[in-house]
C-alpha positions as CSV (number, residue, x, y, z in Angstrom):
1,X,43.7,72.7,109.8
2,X,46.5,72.9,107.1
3,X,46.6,76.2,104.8
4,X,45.6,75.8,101.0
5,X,48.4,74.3,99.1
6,X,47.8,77.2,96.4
7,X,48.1,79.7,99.8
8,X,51.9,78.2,101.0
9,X,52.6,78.9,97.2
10,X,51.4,82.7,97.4
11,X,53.7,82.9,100.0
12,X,56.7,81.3,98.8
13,X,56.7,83.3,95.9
14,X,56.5,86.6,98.0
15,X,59.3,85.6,99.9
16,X,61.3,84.3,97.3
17,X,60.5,87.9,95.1
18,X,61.7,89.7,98.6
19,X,64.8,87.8,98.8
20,X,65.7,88.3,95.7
21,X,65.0,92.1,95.4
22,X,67.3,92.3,98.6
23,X,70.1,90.2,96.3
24,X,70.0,92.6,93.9
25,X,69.7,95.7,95.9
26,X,72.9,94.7,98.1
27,X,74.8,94.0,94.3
28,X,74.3,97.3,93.3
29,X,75.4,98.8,96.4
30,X,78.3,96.6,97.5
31,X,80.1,97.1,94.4
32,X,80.5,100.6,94.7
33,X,81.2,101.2,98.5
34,X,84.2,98.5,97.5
35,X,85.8,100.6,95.0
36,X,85.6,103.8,97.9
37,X,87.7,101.7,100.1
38,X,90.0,100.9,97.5
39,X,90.6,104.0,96.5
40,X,90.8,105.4,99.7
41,X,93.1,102.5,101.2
42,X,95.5,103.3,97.5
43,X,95.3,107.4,98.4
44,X,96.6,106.4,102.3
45,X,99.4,104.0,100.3
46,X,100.7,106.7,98.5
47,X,100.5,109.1,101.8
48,X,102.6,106.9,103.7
49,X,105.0,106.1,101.0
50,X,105.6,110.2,100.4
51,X,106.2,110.2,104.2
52,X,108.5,107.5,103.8
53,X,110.7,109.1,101.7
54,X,110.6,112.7,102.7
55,X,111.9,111.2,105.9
56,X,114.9,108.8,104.1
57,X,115.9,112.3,102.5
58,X,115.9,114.3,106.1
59,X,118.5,111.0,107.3
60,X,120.4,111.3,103.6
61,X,121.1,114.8,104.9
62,X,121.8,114.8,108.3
63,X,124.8,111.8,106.9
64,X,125.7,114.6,104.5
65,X,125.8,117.4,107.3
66,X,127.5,115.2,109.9
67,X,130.2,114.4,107.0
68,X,130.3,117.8,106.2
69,X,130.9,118.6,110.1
70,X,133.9,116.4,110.6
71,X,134.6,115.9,114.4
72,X,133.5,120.1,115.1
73,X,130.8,119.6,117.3
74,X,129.0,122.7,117.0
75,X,127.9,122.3,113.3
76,X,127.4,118.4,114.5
77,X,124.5,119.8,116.8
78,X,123.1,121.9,113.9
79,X,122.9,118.8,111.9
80,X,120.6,117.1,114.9
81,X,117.5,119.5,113.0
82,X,117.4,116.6,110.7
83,X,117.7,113.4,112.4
84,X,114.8,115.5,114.7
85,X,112.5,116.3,111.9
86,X,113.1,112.6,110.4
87,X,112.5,110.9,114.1
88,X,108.7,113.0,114.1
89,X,107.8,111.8,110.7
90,X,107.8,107.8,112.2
């Protein structure tokens, strides 16, 4: 035997009040594990860009050492410190 028209109707409304409870929970949680991840994927930009260019400064001066050692090759192995330190920062 079929349920009561007015029963299906009960229960329609229940589920649509539960569905949209769960809509509006997930909106005002979303929104602001979003913004974490933004700010945590800008804060990692800004890490690796810092890293970038301490080690484009470590090559600038290991060119400006090698220049500086011209052909002797005992202050041309000193000047390796920085192409070293530069190479661990990739």
């Amino acid at each position: 035997m079929p349920a009561h028209p007015s029963l299906l109707l009960s229960q329609r409304a229940r589920r649509a009040t539960a569905l949209i409870a769960c809509l509006l929970l997930a909106g005002a949680t979303l929104p602001g594990c979003g913004s974490g991840a933004a700010k945590a994927q800008k804060r990692a930009y800004k890490a690796d860009e810092a890293v970038s260019k301490e080690r484009l400064r470590l090559i600038d001066e290991y060119e400006k050492c090698l220049g500086k050692a011209a052909g002797d090759v005992t202050k041309q192995a000193g000047c390796e410190r920085y192409l070293k330190s530069a190479e661990a920062l990739q």
